[in-house]
C-alpha positions as CSV (number, residue, x, y, z in Angstrom):
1,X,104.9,77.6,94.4
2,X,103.8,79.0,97.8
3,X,107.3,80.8,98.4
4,X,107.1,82.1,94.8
5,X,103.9,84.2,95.6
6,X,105.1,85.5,99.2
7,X,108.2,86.4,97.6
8,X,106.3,88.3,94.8
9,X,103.8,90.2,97.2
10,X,107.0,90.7,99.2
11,X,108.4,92.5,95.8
12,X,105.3,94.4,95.4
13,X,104.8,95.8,98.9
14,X,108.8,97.0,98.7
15,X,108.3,98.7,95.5
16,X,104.9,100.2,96.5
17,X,106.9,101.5,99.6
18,X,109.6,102.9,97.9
19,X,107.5,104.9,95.4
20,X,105.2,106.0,98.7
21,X,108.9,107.5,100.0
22,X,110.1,108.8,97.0
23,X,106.8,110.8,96.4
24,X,106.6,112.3,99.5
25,X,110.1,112.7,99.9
26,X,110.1,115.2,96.8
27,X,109.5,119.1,97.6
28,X,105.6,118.4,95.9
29,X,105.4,115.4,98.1
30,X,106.3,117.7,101.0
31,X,103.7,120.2,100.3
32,X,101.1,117.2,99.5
33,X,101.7,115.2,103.1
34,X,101.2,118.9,104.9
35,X,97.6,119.2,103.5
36,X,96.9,116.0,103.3
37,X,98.1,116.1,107.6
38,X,95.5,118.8,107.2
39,X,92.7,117.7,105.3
40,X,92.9,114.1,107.1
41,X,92.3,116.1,110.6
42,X,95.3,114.3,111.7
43,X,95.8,116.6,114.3
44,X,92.5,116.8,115.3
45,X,90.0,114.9,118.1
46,X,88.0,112.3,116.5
47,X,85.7,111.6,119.3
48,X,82.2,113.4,119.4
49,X,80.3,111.3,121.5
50,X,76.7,112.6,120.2
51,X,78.1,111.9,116.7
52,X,78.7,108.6,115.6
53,X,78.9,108.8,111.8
54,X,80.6,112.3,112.2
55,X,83.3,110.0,114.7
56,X,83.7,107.2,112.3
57,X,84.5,109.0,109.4
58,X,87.2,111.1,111.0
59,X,88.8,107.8,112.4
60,X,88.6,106.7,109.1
61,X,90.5,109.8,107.5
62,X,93.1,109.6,110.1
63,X,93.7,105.6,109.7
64,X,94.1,106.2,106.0
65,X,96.8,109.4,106.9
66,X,98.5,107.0,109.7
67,X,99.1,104.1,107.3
68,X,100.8,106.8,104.5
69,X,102.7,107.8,107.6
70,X,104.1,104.5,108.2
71,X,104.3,103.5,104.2
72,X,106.8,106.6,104.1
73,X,108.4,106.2,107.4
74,X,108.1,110.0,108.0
75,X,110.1,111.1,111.2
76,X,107.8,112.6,114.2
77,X,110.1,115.5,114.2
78,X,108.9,116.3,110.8
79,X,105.3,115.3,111.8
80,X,106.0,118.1,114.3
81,X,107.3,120.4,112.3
82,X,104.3,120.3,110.0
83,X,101.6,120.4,112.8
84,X,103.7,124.1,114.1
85,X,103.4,125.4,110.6
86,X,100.0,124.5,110.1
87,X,99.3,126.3,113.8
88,X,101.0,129.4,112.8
89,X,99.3,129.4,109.3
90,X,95.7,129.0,111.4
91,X,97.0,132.3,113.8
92,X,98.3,134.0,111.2
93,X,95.0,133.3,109.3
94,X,93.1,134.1,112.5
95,X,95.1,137.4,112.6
96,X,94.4,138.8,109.3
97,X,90.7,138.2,109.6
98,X,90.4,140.7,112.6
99,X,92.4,143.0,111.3
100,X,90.5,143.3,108.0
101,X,87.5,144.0,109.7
């Protein structure tokens, strides 16, 4: 009985592992995981030391965006690859607001 429901949680966590890699594997899921990299401040310093709640909660967003990262096995070189576009976007954003003015 015991091995029965290891094996079926085993079953479950595969499945649930394959669908997180064949979402984000698709071109949507592609464009999903970059804002969600984003959003999640991934890339960003969780630590403000005056700022506890502020501190938590981003630790808590980037847990949640490490553990989709490891569900869907994503490469660092594409982890990389998103962080450049996302810096280029931000310059390019950056760019365009100076000029307009």
């Amino acid at each position: 009985e015991r091995g029965k429901i290891m094996l079926d949680r085993l079953k479950k966590e595969y499945r649930l592992i394959k669908a997180y890699k064949s979402l984000f594997n698709s071109e949507d899921g592609s464009l999903v995981l970059k804002n969600l990299l984003q959003i999640s401040g991934y890339f960003c310093p969780v630590s403000k030391p005056s700022d506890v709640v502020s501190t938590a909660f981003a630790d808590g967003k980037r847990a949640m965006m490490t553990e989709i990262l490891r569900r869907t096995n994503v490469s660092q070189e594409r982890i990389v690859r998103v962080f450049k576009e996302l810096n280029e976007e931000a310059e390019n954003k950056e760019y365009d607001e100076r000029n307009d003015k």
